[in-house]
C-alpha positions as CSV (number, residue, x, y, z in Angstrom):
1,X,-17.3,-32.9,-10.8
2,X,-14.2,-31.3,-12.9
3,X,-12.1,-34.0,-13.1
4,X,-9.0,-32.5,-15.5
5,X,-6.1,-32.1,-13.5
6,X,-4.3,-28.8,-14.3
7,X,-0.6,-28.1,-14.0
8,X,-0.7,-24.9,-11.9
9,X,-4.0,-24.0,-10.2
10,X,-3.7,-20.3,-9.4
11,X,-6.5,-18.9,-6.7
12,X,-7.0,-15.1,-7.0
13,X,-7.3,-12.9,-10.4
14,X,-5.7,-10.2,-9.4
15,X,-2.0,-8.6,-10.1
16,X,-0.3,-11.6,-9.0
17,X,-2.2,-14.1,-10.0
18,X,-2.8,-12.8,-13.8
19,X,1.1,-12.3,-13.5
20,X,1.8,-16.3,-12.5
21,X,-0.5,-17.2,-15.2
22,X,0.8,-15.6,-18.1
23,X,4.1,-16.5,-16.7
24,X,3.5,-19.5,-17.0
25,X,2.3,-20.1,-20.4
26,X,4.7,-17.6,-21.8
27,X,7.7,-20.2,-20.4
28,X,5.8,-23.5,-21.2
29,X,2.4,-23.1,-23.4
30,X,1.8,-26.4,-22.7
31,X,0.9,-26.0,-19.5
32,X,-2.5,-26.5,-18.4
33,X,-3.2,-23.0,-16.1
34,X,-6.6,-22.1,-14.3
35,X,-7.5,-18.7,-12.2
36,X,-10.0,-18.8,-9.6
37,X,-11.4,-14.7,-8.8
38,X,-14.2,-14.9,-6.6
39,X,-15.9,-11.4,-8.3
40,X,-17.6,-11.7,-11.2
41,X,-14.2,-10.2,-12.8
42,X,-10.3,-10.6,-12.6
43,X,-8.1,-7.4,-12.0
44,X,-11.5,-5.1,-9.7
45,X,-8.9,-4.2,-7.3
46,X,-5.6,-3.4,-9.7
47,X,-8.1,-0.7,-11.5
48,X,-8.5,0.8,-8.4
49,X,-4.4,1.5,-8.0
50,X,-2.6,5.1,-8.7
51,X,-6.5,7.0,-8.5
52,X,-7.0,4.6,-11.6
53,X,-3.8,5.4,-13.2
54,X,-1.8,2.0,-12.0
55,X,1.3,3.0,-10.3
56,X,2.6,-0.2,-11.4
57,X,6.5,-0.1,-10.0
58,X,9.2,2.6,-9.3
59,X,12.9,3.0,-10.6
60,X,13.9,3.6,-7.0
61,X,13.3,-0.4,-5.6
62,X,15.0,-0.8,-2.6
63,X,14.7,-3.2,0.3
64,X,14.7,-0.5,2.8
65,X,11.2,0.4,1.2
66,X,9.2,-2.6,2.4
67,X,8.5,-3.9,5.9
68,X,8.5,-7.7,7.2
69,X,9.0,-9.5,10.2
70,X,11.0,-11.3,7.4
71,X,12.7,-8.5,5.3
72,X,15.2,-10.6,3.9
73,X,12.7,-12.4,2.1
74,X,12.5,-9.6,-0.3
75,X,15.6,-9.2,-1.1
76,X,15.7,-12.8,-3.8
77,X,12.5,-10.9,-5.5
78,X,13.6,-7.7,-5.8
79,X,17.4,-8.2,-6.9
80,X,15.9,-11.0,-9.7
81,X,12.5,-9.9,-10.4
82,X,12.7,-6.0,-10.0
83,X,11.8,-3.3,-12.2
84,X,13.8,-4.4,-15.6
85,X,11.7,-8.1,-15.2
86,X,8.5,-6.1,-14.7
87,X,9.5,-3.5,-17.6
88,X,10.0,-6.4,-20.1
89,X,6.8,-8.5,-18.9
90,X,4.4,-5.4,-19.6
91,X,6.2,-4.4,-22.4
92,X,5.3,-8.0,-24.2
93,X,1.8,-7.1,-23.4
94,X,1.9,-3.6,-25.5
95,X,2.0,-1.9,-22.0
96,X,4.9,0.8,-22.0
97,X,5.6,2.9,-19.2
98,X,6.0,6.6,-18.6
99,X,7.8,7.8,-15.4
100,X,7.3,10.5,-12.7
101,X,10.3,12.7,-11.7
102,X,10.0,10.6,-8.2
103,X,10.6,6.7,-10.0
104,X,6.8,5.8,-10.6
105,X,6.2,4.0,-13.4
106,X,2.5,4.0,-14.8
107,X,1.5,2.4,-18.3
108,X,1.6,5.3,-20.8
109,X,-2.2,5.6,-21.4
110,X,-2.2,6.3,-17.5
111,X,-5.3,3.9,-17.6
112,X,-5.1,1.2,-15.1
113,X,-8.3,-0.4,-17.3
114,X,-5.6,-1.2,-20.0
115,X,-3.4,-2.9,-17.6
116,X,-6.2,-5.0,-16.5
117,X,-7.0,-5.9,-20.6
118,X,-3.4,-6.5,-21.4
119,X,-3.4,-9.1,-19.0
120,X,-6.7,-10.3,-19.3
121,X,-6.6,-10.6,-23.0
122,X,-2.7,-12.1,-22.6
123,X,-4.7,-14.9,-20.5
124,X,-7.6,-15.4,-23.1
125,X,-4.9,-16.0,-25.8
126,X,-2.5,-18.1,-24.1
127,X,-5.4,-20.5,-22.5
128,X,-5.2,-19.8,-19.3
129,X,-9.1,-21.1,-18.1
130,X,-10.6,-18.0,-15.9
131,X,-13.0,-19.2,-13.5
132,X,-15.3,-15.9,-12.1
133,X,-17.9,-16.0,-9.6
134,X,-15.9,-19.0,-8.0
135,X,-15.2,-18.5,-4.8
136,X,-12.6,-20.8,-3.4
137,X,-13.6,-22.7,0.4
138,X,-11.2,-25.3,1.2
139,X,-7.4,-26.6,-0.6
140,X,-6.8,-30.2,0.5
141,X,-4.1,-32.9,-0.8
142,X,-4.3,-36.3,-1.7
143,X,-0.6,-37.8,-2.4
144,X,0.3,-35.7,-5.1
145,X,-2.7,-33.9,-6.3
146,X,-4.3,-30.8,-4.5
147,X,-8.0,-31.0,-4.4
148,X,-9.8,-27.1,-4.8
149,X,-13.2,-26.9,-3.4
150,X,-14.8,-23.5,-4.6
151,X,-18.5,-22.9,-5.4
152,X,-20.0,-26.2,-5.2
153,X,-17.0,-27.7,-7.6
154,X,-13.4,-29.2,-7.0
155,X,-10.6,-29.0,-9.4
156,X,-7.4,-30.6,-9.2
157,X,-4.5,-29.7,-9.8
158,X,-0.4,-30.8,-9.6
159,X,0.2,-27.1,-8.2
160,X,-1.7,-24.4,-6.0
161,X,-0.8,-20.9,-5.8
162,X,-2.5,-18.7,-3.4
163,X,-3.0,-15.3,-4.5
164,X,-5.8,-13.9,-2.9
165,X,-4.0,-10.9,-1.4
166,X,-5.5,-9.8,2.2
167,X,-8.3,-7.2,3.4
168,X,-6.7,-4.1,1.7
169,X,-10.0,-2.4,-0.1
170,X,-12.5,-4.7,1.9
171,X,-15.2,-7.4,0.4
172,X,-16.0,-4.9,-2.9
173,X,-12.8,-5.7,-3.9
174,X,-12.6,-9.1,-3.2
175,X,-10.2,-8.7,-0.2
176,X,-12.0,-10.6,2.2
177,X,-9.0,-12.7,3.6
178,X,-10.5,-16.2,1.9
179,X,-6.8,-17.7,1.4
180,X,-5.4,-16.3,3.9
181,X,-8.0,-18.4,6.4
182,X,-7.5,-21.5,4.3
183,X,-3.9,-21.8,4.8
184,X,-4.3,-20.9,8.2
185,X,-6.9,-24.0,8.8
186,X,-4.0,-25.7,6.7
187,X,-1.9,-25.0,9.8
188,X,0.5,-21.9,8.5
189,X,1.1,-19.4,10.8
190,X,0.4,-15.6,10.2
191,X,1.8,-12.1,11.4
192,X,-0.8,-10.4,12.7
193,X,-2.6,-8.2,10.2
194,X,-3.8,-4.7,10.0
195,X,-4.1,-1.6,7.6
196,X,-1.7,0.4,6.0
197,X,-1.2,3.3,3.7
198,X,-4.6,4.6,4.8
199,X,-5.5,7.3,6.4
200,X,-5.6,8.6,9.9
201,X,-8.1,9.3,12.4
202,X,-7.3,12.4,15.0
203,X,-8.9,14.2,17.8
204,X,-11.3,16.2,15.5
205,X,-11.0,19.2,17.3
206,X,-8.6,21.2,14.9
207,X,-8.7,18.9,11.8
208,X,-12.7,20.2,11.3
209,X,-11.7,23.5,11.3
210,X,-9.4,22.8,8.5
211,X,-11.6,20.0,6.7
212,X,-10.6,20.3,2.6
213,X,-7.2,22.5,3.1
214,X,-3.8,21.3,2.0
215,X,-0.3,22.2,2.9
216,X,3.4,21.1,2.2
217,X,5.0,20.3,5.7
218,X,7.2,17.6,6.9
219,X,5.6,15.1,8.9
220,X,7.0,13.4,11.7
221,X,5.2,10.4,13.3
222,X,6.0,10.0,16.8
223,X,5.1,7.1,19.2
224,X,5.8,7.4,23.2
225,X,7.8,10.2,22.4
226,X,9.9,8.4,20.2
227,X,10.2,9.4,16.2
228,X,9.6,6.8,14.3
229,X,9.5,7.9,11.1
230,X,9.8,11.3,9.1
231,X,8.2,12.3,5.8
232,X,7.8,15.2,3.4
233,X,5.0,16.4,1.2
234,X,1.2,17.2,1.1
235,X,-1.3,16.5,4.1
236,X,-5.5,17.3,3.5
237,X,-7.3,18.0,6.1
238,X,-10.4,15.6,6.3
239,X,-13.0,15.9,9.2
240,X,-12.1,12.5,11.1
241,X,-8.4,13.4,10.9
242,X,-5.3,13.5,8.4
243,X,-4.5,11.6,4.8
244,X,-2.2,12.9,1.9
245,X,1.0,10.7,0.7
246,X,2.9,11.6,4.0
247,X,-0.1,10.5,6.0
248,X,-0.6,7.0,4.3
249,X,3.1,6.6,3.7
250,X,3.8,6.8,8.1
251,X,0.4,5.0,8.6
252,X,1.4,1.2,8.5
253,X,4.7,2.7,11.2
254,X,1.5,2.6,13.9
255,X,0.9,-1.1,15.4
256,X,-0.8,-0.1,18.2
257,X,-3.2,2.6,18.8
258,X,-3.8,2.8,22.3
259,X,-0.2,4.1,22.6
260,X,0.7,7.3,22.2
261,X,0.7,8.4,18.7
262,X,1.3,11.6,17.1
263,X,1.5,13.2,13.7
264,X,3.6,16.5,14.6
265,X,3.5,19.0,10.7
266,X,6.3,21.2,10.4
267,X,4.1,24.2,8.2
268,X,7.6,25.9,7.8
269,X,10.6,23.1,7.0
270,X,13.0,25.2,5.0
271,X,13.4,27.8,8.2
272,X,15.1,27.2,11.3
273,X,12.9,28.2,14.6
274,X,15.3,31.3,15.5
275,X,14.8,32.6,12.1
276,X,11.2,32.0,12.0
277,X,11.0,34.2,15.1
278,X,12.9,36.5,14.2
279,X,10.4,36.8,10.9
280,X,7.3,37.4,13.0
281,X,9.0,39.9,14.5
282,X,9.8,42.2,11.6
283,X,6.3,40.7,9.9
284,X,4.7,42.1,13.6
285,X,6.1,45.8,12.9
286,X,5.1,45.6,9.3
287,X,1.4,44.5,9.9
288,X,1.0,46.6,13.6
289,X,-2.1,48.3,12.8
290,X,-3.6,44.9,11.6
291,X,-6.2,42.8,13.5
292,X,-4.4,39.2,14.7
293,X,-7.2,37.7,12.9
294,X,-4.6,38.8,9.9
295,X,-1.4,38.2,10.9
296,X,-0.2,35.0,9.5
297,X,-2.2,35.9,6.2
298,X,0.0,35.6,3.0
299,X,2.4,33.3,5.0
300,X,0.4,30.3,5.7
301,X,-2.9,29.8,4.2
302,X,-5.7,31.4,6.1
303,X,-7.5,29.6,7.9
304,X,-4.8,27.7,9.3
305,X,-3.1,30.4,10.3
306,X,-6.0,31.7,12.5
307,X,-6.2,28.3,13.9
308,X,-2.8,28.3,15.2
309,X,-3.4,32.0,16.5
310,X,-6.4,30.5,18.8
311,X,-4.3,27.5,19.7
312,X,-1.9,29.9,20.8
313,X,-4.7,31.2,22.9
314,X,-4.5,35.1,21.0
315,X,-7.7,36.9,20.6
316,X,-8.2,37.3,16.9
317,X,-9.8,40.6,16.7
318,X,-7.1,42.1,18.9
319,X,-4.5,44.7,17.6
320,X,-0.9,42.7,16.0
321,X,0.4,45.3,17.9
322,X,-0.5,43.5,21.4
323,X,1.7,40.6,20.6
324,X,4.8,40.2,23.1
325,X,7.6,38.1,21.9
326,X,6.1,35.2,24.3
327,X,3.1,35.3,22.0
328,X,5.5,35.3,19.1
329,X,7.3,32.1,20.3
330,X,4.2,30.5,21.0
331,X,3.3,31.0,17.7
332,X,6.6,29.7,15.6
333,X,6.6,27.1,17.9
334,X,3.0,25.6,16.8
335,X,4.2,26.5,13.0
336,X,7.3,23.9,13.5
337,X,5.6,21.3,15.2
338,X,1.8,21.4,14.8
339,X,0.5,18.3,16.5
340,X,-2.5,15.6,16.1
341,X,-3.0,13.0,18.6
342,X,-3.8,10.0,16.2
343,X,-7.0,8.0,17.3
344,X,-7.0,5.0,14.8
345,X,-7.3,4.6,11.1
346,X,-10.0,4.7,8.4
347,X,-10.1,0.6,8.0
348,X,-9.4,-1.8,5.5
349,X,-11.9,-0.8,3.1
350,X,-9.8,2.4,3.0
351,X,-6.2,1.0,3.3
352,X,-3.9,0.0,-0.4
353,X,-2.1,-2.8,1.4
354,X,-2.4,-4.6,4.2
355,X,0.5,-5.4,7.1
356,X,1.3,-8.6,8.2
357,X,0.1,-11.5,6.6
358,X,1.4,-15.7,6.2
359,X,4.9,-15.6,7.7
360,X,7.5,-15.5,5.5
361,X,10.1,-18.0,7.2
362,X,7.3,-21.0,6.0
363,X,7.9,-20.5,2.5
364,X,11.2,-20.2,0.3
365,X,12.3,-17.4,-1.5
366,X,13.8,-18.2,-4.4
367,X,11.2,-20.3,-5.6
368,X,8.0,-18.5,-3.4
369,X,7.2,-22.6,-2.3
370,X,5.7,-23.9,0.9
371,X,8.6,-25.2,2.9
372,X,6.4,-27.9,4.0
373,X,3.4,-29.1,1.3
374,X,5.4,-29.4,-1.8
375,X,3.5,-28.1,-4.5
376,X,1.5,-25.1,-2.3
377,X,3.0,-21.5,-3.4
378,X,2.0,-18.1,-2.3
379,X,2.9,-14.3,-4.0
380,X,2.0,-11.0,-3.5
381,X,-0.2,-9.4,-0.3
382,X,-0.9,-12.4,1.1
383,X,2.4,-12.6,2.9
384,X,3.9,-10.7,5.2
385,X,5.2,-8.1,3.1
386,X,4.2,-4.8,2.3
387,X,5.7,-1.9,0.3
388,X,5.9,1.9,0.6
389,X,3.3,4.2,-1.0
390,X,4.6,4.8,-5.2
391,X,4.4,1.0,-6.6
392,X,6.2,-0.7,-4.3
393,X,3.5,-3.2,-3.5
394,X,2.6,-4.6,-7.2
395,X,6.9,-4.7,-8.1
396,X,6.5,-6.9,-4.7
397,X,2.9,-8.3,-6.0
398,X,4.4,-8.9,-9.6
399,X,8.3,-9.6,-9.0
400,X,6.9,-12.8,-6.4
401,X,4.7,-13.8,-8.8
402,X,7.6,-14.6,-11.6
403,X,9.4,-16.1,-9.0
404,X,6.2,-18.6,-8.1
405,X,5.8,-18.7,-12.0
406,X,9.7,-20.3,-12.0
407,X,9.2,-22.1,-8.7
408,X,6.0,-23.7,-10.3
409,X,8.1,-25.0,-13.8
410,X,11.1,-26.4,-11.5
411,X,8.9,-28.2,-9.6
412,X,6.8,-29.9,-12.4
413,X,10.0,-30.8,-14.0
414,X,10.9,-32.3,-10.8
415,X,14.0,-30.0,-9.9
416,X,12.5,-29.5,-6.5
């Protein structure tokens, strides 16, 4: 049995957990610091972020771009701990940042490997002990002291933070909800959880016939005839349905799936629908001697545009001649509002971030500590907080993490 008692004993090796760590011994290298990661390595699932590149925050933080039951738990983190923190904290690792014309940030070798060394080899050289393979069961405490059972050993430790994120990414990267069922069996209560910023599942009717195709279009989600939400940029076509940035970003707006939820494209955002008619009419006298099947060729790509034709119900290999100006309404119509009936989602194993998570209102914001076991803290994924799409999620993941890191040191000096 391990019988040292650390100072801080952090369970998770991913973005928030490296982040407390280092944190930690950067304020007090005295400290005696230890990181639990279940996979045989710390940092599988931060490699994985920006399509490997890291999108590791934005200039544009705002609390309007994360979603709670809780929001104003955020708002301590992000006005304290936001991007200027973050900037300074990778910059002491040799991580600099080069930014996006939209606010993301990603480390200048737009390798999210490097990210993952800079703080792994920040935690080698400050002595943080790494535990891998060490997969964390039950956290217990006795008086002062919390006892960690994980992989046939307990640790103790003055502190505990939980870091584990959620199911984002599934088991292969760790995410199989470990912490967050411990605290639950330690009695906290949760928000219920599902995926977000993943893709969409449609009726597969029309998206197979446009599997691999992108287009620019704004994207409106709307639930029981209700908009919820509106974005703009680039949708793909898959066979079970619809993904792209617009997709993922209006993903985690859908909490139930047996409602009615649809993703409605406008192919043609810049032109009003009387203009747009008005353009297939002189673009009908242009092409007249054309077959349908050619009509909206040059306009919108191809293949979509003969979809829409035979959703309009028009014969392709008729003459554009035989178009009336019904057919022509018809057909700017399904250009401005091009709709999917969404079916579900692609999973966890598929999703960046997961919604929901340990409520909020248990734990204290400025200092990211259980309101009710003194000495238990929580950052990043875990709780119910989740970002937009564009770093959002690690400024949370990291900018909690500095918090815990200063919760943790107040508390060991006994100013909590």
């Amino acid at each position: 049995m391990n019988k040292k008692i650390f100072d801080c004993f952090i369970i998770g090796g991913g973005a928030a957990g490296l982040c407390c760590a280092i944190s930690l011994k950067s304020e007090n290298p005295q400290l005696s610091v230890a990181v639990a990661e279940q996979l045989s390595r710390v940092g599988k699932k931060l490699i994985t972020t920006g399509n490997g590149r890291c999108n590791i925050t934005n200039k544009n933080i705002s609390l309007d771009r994360y979603h709670s039951k809780n929001l104003k738990f955020c708002e301590f983190i992000l006005k304290n701990y936001g991007v200027g923190k973050i900037t300074d904290f990778f910059n002491a690792l040799g991580v600099c940042f080069v930014y996006e014309d939209n606010g993301k940030a990603y480390p200048y070798s737009l390798q999210a490997s490097s990210v993952v060394d800079a703080l792994r080899f920040k935690c080698d050289e400050t002595g943080v002990e790494t535990y891998t393979d060490t997969a964390v069961t039950q956290v217990k405490k006795s008086g002062n002291i919390f006892e960690v059972s994980a992989s046939g050993e307990t640790y103790f430790s003055k502190t505990v933070l939980f870091a584990t994120g959620l199911f984002a990414g599934g088991s292969k990267l760790g995410s199989n909800g470990t912490g967050f069922n411990i605290l639950k069996n330690m009695g906290y209560k949760a928000v219920n959880t599902y995926p977000a910023i993943v893709q969409l599942k449609t009726e597969t009717d029309t998206v197979r016939q446009l599997k691999g195709i992108k287009v620019n279009a704004d994207v409106a989600l709307k639930t029981d005839n209700k908009v919820i939400r509106k974005e703009y940029g680039e949708v793909l076509f898959c066979d079970y349905g619809l993904s792209g940035p617009p997709i993922l970003q209006l993903s985690g707006e859908i909490h139930n799936y047996s409602a009615q939820n649809y993703i409605y494209l406008d192919l043609c955002p810049e032109t009003a629908f009387d203009t747009l008619f008005d353009m297939l009419k002189s673009r009908k006298e242009f092409l007249k001697l054309r077959n349908n099947e050619e009509f909206l060729t040059g306009f919108l790509n191809k293949r979509v545009g003969q979809v829409i034709l035979k959703l309009c119900n028009i014969t392709l290999n008729s003459k554009v001649s035989d178009l009336d100006d019904n057919d022509l309404r018809n057909v700017a119509s399904k250009i401005k509002k091009f709709g999917f009936k969404v079916t579900g989602n692609t999973g966890y194993e598929n999703s960046q971030v997961t919604a929901g998570g340990i409520d909020t209102l248990q734990f204290d914001e400025t200092t990211m500590m259980s309101k009710t076991d003194k000495g238990l803290f929580c950052a990043g994924e875990i709780l119910d907080v989740y970002g937009d799409c564009g770093g959002f999620n690690l400024t949370f993941a990291f900018g909690s993490a500095m918090c815990a890191s200063d919760g943790i040191i107040k508390y060991l000096g006994g100013k909590l």
